[in-house]
C-alpha positions as CSV (number, residue, x, y, z in Angstrom):
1,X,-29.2,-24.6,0.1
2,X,-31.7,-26.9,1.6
3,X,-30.2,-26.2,5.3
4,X,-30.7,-22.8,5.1
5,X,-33.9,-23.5,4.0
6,X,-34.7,-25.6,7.1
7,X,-33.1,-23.0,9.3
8,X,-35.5,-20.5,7.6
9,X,-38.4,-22.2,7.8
10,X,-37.5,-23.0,12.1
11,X,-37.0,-19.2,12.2
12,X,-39.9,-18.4,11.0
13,X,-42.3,-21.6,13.1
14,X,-40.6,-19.7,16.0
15,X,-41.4,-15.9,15.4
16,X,-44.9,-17.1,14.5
17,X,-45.2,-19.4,18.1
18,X,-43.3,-15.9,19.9
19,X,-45.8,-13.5,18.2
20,X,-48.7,-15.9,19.2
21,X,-47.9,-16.5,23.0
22,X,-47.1,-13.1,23.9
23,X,-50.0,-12.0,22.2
24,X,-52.0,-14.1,24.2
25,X,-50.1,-13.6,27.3
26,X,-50.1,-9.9,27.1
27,X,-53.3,-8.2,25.1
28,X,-55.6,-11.6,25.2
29,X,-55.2,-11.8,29.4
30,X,-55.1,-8.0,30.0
31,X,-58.3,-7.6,28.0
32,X,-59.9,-10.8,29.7
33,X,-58.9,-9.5,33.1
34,X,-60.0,-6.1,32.7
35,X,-63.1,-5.7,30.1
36,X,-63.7,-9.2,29.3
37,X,-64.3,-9.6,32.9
38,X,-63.6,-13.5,32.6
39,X,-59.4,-13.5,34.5
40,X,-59.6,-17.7,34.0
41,X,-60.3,-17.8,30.3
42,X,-56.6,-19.5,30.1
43,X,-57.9,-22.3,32.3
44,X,-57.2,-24.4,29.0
45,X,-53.7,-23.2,29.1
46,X,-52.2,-24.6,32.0
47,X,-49.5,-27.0,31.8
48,X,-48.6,-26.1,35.7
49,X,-50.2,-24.8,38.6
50,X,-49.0,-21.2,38.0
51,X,-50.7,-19.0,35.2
52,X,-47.9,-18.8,33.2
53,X,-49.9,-16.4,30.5
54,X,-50.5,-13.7,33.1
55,X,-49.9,-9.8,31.0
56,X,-47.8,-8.7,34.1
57,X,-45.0,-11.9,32.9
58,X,-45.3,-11.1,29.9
59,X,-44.5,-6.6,30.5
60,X,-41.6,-7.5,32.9
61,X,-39.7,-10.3,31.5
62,X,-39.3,-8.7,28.2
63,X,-37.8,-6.0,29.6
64,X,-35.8,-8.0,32.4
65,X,-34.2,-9.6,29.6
66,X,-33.4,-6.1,27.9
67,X,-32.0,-4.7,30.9
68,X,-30.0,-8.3,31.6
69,X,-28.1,-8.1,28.1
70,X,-27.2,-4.4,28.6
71,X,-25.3,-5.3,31.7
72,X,-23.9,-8.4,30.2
73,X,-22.5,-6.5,27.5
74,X,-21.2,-3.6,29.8
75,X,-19.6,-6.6,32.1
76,X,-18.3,-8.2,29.1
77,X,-16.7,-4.0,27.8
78,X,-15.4,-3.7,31.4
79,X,-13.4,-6.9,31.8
80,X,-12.0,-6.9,27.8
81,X,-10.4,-3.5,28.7
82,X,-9.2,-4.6,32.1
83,X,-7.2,-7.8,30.9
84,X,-6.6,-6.3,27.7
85,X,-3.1,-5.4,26.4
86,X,-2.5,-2.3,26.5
87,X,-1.1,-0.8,23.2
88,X,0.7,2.2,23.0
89,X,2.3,3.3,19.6
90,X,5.7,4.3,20.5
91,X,6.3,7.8,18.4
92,X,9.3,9.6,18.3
93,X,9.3,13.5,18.3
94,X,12.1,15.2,16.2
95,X,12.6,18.8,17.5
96,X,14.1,19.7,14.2
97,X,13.4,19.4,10.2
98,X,15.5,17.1,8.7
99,X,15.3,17.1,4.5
100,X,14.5,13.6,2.4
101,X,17.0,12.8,0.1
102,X,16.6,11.1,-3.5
103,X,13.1,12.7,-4.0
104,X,14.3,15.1,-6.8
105,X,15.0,18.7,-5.1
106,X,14.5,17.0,-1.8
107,X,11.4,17.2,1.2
108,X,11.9,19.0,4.7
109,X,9.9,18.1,7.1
């Protein structure tokens, strides 16, 4: 019980740090750029020379990463039903009825 506990509790830390970056990297930086009128309020921020917290990162990767499992999946449909086995229930037509013995006044089918 205690691991699952620990596992919940690093589920939610990460949600919480998700939630709070792209905040920041999407509303914060658009509203600085555009109204707040201040585009380096992040200057804080920078761990490398790129501005990692820009809103156009944070519109396009999202949906990049969408658009990337999508086509995984279809890739991963595609090649399952071309090296699949192929499984083909082998039926048997009868042309005629043929009755079921031993049932009482006996079944045609």
């Amino acid at each position: 019980m205690a691991k699952d506990k620990i596992i919940g509790l690093i589920v939610m830390l990460l949600g919480i740090l998700i939630a709070v970056v792209y905040t920041m990297g999407s509303v914060i930086d658009l509203w600085f750029g555009t109204l707040g009128a201040n585009p380096n309020w992040d200057v804080a921020f920078r761990l490398i020379p790129y501005d990692w917290l820009d809103w156009r990162l944070f519109t396009v990767l999202p949906l990049w990463i969408m658009v990337l499992l999508i086509a995984i999946i279809a890739i991963w449909i595609g090649y399952s039903m071309l090296t699949g086995f192929v499984h083909i229930a082998e039926f048997k037509l009868n042309t005629g009825t043929r009755s079921i013995g031993r049932i009482g006044r006996g079944i045609s089918c």
